[in-house]
DOMAR-262484 format. One record per atom (N, C-alpha, C, O): x, y, z; atom name; residue in one letter; residue number from 1. Coordinates in steps of 0.1 Angstrom, whole numbers, m for minus. Atoms other than C-alpha are relative to their C-alpha. Example, Ala and Ser with C-alpha at 12.3 -4.5 7.8 and 13.67 -1.06 7.14 Angstrom:
DOMAR-262484
u->9	v->m12	w->0	mimar->N	drenba->A	kolvex->1
u->123	v->m45	w->78	mimar->CA	drenba->A	kolvex->1
u->9	v->12	w->0	mimar->C	drenba->A	kolvex->1
u->19	v->12	w->7	mimar->O	drenba->A	kolvex->1
u->m9	v->m11	w->0	mimar->N	drenba->S	kolvex->2
u->137	v->m11	w->71	mimar->CA	drenba->S	kolvex->2
u->m8	v->11	w->8	mimar->C	drenba->S	kolvex->2
u->m3	v->22	w->9	mimar->O	drenba->S	kolvex->2
***
This chain:
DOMAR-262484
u->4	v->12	w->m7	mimar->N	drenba->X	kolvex->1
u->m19	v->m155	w->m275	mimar->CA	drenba->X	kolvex->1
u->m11	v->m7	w->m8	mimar->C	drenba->X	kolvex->1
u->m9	v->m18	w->m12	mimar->O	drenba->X	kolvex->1
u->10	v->5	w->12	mimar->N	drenba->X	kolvex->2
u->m52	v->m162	w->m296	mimar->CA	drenba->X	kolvex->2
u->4	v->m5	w->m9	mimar->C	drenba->X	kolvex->2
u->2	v->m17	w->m11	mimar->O	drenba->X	kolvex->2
u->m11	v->9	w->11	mimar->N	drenba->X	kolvex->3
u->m31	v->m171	w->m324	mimar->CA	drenba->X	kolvex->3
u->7	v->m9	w->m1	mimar->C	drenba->X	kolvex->3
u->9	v->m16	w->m11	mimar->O	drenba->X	kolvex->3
u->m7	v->11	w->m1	mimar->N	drenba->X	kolvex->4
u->m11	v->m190	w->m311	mimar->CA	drenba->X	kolvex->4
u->m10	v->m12	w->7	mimar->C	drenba->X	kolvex->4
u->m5	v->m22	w->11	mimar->O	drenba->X	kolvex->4
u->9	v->5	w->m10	mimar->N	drenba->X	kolvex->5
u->m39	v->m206	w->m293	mimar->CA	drenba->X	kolvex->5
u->m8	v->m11	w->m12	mimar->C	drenba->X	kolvex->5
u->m10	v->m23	w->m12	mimar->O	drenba->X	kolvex->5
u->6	v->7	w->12	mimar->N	drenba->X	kolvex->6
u->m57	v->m214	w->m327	mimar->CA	drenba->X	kolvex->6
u->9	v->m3	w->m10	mimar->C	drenba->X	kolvex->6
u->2	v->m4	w->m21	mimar->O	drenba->X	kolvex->6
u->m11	v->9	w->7	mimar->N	drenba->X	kolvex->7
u->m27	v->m228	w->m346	mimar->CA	drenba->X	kolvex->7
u->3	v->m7	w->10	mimar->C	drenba->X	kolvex->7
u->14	v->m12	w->7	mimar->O	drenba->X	kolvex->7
u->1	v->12	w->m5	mimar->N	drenba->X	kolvex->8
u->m28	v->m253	w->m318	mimar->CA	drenba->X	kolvex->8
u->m14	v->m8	w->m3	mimar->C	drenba->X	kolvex->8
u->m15	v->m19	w->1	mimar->O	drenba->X	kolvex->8
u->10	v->3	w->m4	mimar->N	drenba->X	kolvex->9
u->m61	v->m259	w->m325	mimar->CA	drenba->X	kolvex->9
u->m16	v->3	w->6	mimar->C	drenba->X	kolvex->9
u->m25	v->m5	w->4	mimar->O	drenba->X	kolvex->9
u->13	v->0	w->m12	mimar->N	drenba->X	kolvex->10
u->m90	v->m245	w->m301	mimar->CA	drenba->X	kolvex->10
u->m8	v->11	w->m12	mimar->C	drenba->X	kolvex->10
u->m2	v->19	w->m20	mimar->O	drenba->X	kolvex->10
u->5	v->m4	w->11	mimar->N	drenba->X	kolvex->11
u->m118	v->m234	w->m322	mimar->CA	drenba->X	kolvex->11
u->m2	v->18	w->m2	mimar->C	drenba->X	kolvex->11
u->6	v->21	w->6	mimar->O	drenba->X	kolvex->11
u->m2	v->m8	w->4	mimar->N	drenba->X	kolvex->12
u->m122	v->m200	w->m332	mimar->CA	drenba->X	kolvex->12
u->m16	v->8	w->13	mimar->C	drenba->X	kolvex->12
u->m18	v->20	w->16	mimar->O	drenba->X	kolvex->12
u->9	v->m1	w->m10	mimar->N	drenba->X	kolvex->13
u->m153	v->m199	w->m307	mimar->CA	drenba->X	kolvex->13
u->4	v->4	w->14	mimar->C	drenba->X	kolvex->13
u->m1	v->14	w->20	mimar->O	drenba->X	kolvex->13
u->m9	v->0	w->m8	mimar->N	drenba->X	kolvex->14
u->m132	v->m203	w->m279	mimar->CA	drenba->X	kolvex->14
u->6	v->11	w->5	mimar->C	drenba->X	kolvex->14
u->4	v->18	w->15	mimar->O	drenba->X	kolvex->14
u->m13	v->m10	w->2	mimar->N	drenba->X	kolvex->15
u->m101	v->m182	w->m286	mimar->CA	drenba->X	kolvex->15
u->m8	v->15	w->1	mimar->C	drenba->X	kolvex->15
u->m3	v->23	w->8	mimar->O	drenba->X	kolvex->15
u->10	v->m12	w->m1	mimar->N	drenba->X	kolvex->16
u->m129	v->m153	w->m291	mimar->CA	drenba->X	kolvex->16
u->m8	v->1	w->16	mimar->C	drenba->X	kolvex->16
u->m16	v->11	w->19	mimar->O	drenba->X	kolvex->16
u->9	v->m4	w->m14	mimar->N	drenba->X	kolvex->17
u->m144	v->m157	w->m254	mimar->CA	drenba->X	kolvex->17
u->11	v->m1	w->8	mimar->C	drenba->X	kolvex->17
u->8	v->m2	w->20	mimar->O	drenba->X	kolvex->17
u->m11	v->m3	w->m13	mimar->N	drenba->X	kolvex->18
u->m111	v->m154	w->m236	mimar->CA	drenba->X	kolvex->18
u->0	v->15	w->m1	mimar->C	drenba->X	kolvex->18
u->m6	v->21	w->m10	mimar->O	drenba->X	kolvex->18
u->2	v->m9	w->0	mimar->N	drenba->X	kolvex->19
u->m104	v->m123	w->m223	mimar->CA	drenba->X	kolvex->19
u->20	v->1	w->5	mimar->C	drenba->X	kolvex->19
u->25	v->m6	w->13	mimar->O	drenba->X	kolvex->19
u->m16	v->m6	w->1	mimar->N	drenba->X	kolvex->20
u->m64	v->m109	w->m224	mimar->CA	drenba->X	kolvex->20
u->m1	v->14	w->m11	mimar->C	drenba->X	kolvex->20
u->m5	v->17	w->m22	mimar->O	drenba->X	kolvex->20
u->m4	v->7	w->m14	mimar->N	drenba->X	kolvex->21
u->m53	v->m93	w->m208	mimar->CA	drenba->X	kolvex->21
u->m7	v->2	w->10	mimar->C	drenba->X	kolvex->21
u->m15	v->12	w->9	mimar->O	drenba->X	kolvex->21
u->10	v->2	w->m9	mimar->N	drenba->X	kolvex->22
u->m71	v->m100	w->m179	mimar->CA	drenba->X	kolvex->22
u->3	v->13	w->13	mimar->C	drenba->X	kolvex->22
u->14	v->16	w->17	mimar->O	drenba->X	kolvex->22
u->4	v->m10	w->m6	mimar->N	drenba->X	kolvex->23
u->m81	v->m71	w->m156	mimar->CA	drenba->X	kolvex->23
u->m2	v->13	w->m4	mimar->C	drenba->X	kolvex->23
u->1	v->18	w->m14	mimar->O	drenba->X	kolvex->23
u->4	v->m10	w->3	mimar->N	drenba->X	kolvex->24
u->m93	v->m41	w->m153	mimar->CA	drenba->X	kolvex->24
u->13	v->16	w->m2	mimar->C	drenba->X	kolvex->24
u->25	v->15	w->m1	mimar->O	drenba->X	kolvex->24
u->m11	v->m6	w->3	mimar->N	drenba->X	kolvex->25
u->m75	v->m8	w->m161	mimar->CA	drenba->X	kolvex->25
u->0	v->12	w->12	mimar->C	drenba->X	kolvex->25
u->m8	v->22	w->12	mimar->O	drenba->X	kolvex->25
u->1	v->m9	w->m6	mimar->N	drenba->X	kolvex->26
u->m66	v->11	w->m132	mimar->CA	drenba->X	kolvex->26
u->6	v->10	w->3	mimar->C	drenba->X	kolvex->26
u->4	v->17	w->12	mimar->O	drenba->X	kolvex->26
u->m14	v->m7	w->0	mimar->N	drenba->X	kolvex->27
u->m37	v->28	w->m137	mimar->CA	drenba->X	kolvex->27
u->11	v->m3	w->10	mimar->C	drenba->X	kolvex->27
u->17	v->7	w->13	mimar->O	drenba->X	kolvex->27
u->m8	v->0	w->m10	mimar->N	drenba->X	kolvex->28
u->m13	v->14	w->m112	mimar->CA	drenba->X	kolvex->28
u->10	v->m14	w->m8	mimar->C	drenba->X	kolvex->28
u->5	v->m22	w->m17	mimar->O	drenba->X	kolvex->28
u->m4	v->10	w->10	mimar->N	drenba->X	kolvex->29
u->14	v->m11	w->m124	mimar->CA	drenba->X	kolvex->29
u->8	v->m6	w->17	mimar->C	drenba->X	kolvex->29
u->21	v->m7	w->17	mimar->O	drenba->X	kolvex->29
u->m5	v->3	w->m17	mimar->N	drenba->X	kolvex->30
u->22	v->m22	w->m80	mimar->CA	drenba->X	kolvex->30
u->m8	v->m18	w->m2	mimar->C	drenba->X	kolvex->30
u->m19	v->m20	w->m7	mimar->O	drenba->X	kolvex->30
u->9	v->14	w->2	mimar->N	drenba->X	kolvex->31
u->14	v->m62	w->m79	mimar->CA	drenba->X	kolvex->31
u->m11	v->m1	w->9	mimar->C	drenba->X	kolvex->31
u->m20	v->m8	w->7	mimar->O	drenba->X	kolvex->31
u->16	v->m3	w->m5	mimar->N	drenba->X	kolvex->32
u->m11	v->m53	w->m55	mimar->CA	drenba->X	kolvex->32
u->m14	v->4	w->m6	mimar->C	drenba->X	kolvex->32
u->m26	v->0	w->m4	mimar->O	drenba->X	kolvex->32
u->9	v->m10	w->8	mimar->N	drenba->X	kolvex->33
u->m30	v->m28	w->m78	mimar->CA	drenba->X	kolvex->33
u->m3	v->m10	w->m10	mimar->C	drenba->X	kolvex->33
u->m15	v->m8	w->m13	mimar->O	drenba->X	kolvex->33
u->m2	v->6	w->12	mimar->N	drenba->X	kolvex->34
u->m26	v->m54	w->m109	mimar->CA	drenba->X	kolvex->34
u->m10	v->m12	w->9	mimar->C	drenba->X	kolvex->34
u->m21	v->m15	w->4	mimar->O	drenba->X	kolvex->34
u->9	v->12	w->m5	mimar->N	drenba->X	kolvex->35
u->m42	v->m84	w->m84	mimar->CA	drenba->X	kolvex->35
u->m17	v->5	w->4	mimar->C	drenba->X	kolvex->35
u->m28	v->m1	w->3	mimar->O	drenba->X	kolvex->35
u->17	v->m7	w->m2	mimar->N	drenba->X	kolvex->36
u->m71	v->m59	w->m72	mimar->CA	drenba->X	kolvex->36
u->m6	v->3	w->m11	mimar->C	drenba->X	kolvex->36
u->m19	v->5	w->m10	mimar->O	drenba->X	kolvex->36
u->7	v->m7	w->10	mimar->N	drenba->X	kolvex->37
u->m79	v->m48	w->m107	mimar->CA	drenba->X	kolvex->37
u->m4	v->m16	w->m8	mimar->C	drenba->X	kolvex->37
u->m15	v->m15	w->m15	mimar->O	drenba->X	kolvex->37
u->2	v->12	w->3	mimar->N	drenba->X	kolvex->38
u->m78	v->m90	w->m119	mimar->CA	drenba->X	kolvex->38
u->m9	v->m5	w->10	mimar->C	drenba->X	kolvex->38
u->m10	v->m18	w->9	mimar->O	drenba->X	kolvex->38
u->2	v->7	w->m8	mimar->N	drenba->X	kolvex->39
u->m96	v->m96	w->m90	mimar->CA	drenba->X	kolvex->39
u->m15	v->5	w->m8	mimar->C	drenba->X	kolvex->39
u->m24	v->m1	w->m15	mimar->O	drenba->X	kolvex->39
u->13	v->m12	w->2	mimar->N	drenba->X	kolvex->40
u->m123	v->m68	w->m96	mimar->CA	drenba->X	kolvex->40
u->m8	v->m7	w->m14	mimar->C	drenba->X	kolvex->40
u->m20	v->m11	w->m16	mimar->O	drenba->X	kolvex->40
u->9	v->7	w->14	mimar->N	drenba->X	kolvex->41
u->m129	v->m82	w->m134	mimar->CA	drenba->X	kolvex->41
u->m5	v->m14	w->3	mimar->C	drenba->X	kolvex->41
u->m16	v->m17	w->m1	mimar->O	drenba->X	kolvex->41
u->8	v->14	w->m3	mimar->N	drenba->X	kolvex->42
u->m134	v->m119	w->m122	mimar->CA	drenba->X	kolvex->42
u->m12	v->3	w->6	mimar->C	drenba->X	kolvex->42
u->m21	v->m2	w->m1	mimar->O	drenba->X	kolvex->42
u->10	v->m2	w->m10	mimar->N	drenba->X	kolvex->43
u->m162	v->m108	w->m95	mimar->CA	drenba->X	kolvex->43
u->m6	v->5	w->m11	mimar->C	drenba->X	kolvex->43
u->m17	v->1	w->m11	mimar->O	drenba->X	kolvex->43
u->11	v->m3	w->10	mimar->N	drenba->X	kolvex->44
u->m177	v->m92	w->m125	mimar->CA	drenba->X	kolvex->44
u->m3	v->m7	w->m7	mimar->C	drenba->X	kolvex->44
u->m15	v->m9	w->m9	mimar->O	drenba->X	kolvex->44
u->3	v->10	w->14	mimar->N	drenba->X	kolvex->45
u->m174	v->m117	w->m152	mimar->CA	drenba->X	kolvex->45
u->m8	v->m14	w->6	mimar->C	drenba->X	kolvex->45
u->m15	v->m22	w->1	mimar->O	drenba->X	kolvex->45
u->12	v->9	w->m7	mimar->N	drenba->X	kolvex->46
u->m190	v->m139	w->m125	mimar->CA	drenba->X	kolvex->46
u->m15	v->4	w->2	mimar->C	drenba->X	kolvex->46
u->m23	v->m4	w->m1	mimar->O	drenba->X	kolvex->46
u->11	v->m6	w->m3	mimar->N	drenba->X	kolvex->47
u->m219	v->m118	w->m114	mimar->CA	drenba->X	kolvex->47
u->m8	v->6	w->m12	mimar->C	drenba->X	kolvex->47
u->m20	v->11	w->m11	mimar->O	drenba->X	kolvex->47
u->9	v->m1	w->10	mimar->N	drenba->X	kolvex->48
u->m228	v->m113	w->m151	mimar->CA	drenba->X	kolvex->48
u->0	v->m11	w->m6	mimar->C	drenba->X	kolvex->48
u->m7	v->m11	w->m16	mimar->O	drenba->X	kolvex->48
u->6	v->11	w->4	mimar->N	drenba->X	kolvex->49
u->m228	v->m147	w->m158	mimar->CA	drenba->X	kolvex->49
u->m11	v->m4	w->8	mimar->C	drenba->X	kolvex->49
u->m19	v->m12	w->4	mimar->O	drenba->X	kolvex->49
u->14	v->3	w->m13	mimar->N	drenba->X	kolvex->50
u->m253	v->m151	w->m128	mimar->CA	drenba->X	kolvex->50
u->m10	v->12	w->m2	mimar->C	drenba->X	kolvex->50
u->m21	v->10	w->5	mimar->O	drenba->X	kolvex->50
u->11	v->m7	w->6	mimar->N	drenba->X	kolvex->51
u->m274	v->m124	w->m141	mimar->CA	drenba->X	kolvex->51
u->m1	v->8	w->15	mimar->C	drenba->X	kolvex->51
u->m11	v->7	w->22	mimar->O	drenba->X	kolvex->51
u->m4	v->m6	w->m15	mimar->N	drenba->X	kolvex->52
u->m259	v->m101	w->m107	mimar->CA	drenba->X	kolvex->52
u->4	v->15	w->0	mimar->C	drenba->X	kolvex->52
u->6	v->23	w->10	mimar->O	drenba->X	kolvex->52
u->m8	v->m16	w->1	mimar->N	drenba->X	kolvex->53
u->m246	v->m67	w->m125	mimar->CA	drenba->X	kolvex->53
u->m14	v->6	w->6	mimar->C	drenba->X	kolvex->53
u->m26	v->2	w->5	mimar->O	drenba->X	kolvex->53
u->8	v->m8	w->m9	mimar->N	drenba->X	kolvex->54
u->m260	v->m40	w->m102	mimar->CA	drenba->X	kolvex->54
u->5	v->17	w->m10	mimar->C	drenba->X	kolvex->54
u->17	v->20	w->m14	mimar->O	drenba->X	kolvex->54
u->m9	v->m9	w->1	mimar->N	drenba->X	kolvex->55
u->m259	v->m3	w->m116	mimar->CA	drenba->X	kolvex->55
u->10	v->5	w->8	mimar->C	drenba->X	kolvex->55
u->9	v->1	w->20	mimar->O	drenba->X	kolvex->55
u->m6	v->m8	w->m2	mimar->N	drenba->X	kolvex->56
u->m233	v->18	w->m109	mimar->CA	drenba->X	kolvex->56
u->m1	v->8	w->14	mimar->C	drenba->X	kolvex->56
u->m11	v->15	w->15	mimar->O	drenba->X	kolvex->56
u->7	v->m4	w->m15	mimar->N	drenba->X	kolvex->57
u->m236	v->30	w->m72	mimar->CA	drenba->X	kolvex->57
u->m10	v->m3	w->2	mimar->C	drenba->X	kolvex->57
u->m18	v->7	w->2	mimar->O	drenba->X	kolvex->57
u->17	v->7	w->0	mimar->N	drenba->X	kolvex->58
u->m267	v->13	w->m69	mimar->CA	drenba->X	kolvex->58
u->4	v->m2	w->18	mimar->C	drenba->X	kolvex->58
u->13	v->m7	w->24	mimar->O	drenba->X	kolvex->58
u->m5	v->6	w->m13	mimar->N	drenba->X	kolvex->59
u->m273	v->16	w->m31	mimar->CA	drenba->X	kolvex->59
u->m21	v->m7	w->1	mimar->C	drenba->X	kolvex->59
u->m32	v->m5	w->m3	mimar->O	drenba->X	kolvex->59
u->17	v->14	w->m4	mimar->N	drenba->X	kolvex->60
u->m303	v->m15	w->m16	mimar->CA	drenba->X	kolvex->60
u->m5	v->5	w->6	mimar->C	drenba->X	kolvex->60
u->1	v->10	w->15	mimar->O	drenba->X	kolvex->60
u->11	v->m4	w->m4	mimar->N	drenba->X	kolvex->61
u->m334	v->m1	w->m5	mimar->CA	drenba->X	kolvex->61
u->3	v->m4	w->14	mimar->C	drenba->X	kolvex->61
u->10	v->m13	w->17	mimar->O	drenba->X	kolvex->61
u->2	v->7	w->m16	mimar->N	drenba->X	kolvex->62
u->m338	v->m3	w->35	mimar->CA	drenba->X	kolvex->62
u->m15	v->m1	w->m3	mimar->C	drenba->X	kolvex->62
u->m23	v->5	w->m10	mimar->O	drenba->X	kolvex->62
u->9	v->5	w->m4	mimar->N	drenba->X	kolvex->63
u->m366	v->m25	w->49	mimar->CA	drenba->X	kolvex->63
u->m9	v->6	w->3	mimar->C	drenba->X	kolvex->63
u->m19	v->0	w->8	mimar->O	drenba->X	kolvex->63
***
């Protein structure tokens, strides 16, 4: 896809920040499992563009 992406054109900048294929790997190949594991990588690739990643079981302090 990249390749063909940049023999249309789009610069080499670009074609290097997409991400394919898109989701995460969770071993299930059910179109449910395939939409929860694409879902799962957007909410992240959002929350680290917003400066949002939390560790890993990170649980929030109580008040």
């Amino acid at each position: 896809l990249k390749r063909e992406l940049k023999k249309e054109g789009l610069s080499d900048a670009v074609t290097e920040s997409l991400v394919c294929p898109l989701g995460f790997s969770l071993g299930g190949n059910h179109p449910q499992e395939i939409a929860i594991s694409i879902t799962a990588q957007l909410l992240y690739e959002r929350d680290k563009l917003f400066n949002k990643i939390h560790p890993r079981n990170s649980v929030p302090e109580q008040a």
